[in-house]
Structure formats: structure tokens, C-alpha cells
C-alpha positions in Angstrom: 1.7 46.1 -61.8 2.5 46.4 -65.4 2.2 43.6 -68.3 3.1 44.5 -71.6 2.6 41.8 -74.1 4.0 41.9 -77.6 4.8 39.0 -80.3 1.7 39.5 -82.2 1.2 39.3 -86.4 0.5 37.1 -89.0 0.9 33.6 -89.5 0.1 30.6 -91.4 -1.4 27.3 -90.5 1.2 25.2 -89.4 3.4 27.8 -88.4 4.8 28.9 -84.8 5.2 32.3 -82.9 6.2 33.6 -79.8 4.6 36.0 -78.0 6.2 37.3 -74.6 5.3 39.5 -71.7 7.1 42.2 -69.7 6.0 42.2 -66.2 6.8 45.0 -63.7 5.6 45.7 -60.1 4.7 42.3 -59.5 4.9 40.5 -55.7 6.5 37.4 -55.2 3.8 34.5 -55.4 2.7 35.9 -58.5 1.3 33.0 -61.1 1.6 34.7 -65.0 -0.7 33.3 -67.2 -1.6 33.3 -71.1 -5.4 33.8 -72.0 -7.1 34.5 -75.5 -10.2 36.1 -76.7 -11.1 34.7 -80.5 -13.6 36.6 -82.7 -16.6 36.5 -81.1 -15.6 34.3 -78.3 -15.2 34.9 -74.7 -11.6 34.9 -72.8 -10.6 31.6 -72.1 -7.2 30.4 -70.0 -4.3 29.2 -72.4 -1.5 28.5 -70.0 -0.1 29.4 -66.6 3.4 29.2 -64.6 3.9 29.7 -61.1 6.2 31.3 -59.4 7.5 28.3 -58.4 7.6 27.2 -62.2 4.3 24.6 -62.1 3.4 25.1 -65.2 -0.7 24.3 -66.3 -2.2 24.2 -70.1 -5.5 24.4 -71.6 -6.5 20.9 -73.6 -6.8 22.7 -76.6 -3.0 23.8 -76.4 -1.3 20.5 -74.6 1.6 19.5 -76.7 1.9 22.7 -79.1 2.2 25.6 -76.3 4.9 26.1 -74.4 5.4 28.6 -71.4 7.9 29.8 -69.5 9.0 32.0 -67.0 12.3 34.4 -66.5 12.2 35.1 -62.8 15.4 37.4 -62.9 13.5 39.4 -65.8 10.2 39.0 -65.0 9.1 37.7 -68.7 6.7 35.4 -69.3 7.0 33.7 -72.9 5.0 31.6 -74.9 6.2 29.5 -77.8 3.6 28.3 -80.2 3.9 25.3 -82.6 1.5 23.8 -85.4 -0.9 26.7 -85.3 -4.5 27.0 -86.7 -6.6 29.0 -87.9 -8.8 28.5 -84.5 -5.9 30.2 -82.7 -6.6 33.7 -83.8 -7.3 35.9 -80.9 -5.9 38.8 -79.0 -3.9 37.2 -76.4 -3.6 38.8 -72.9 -0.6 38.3 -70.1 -2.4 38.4 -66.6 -0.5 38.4 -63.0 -2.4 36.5 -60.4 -1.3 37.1 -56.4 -4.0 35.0 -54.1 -2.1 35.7 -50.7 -2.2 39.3 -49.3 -1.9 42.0 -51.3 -4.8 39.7 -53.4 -4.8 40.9 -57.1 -5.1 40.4 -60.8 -3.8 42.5 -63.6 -4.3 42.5 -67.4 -2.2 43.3 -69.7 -3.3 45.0 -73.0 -3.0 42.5 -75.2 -1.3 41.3 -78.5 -3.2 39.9 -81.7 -2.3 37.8 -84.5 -4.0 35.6 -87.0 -3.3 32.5 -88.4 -4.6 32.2 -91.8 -5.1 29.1 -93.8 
């Protein structure tokens, strides 16, 4: 499995970006997911979609993220609106399989900063 996230720059407050991530390799039943790591923080869960396209959002996201999922591309977007200055972080695609073959993957990551 293969995630390769890109979208990543510069931004100011109120602003919106997309970041998106090429998946390859993955199994069906795979749930692609958004996470973050902010200065000094620890990785926290941003937003997830199913293979089955259930979506799930962190709180502090709800309402300004959106993801989504291109199953004939394997792609997993997400569009972000109204952004802050506490959204700076280096944002990660992972691919998630809990039936046999069990795994998780990380992708490499893509950072951008929202200044103020």
C-alpha cells in the first residue's frame, strides 16, 4: 500500500484548501482517513470515509471539512473551508483494513500553515 498526499502550502485565516491523497495497493474494505499533527501536538483523527462512503469528522472540523472518496481512482480528498490559524499541521492520509489482511498505512504527509 501506497498513500501519497499532496495539497499542502500557505494560507490565510479564513481561507480554504484542498489537500488530496493517491492511494495504491489498497484491499477492498479499506476506510481512508485524514489525521494532523500541529506544532508540538500529537496526531489526532480529522476525518474518515469508508469504503462504503460513511463518512466520520472530528468536532473540531464538523461543518468546515469535507471528505470524499473516488473509488474508481482510489483518491481520497479533503476540502477545507474557514481555516485557522489552529489548523496548521502536517496532515497524513492513512488506509485502515480490519478484516484479513489487517493493516494500516501512512502516508508521508503534506504541511501547510494558515497564518493570521
Amino acid at each position: 500500500v501506497q498513500l501519497q498526499a499532496s495539497g499542502g502550502g500557505l494560507v490565510q485565516a479564513g481561507g480554504s484548501l484542498r489537500l488530496s491523497c493517491a492511494a495504491s495497493g489498497i484491499w477492498g474494505a479499506t476506510t481512508l482517513a485524514w489525521y494532523r499533527q500541529g506544532p508540538g501536538k500529537q496526531r489526532e483523527f480529522i476525518a474518515s470515509v469508508t469504503s462504503g462512503g460513511i463518512t466520520k469528522y472530528a468536532d473540531s472540523v464538523e461543518g468546515r471539512f469535507t471528505v470524499s472518496r473516488h473509488n474508481g481512482k482510489n483518491t481520497l480528498d479533503l476540502v477545507m473551508h474557514s481555516l485557522q490559524p489552529e489548523d496548521t499541521a502536517v496532515y497524513y492520509c492513512n488506509a485502515r483494513r480490519s478484516v484479513t489482511p489487517v493493516y494500516t498505512h501512512w502516508g508521508q504527509g503534506t504541511k501547510f500553515t494558515v497564518s493570521s
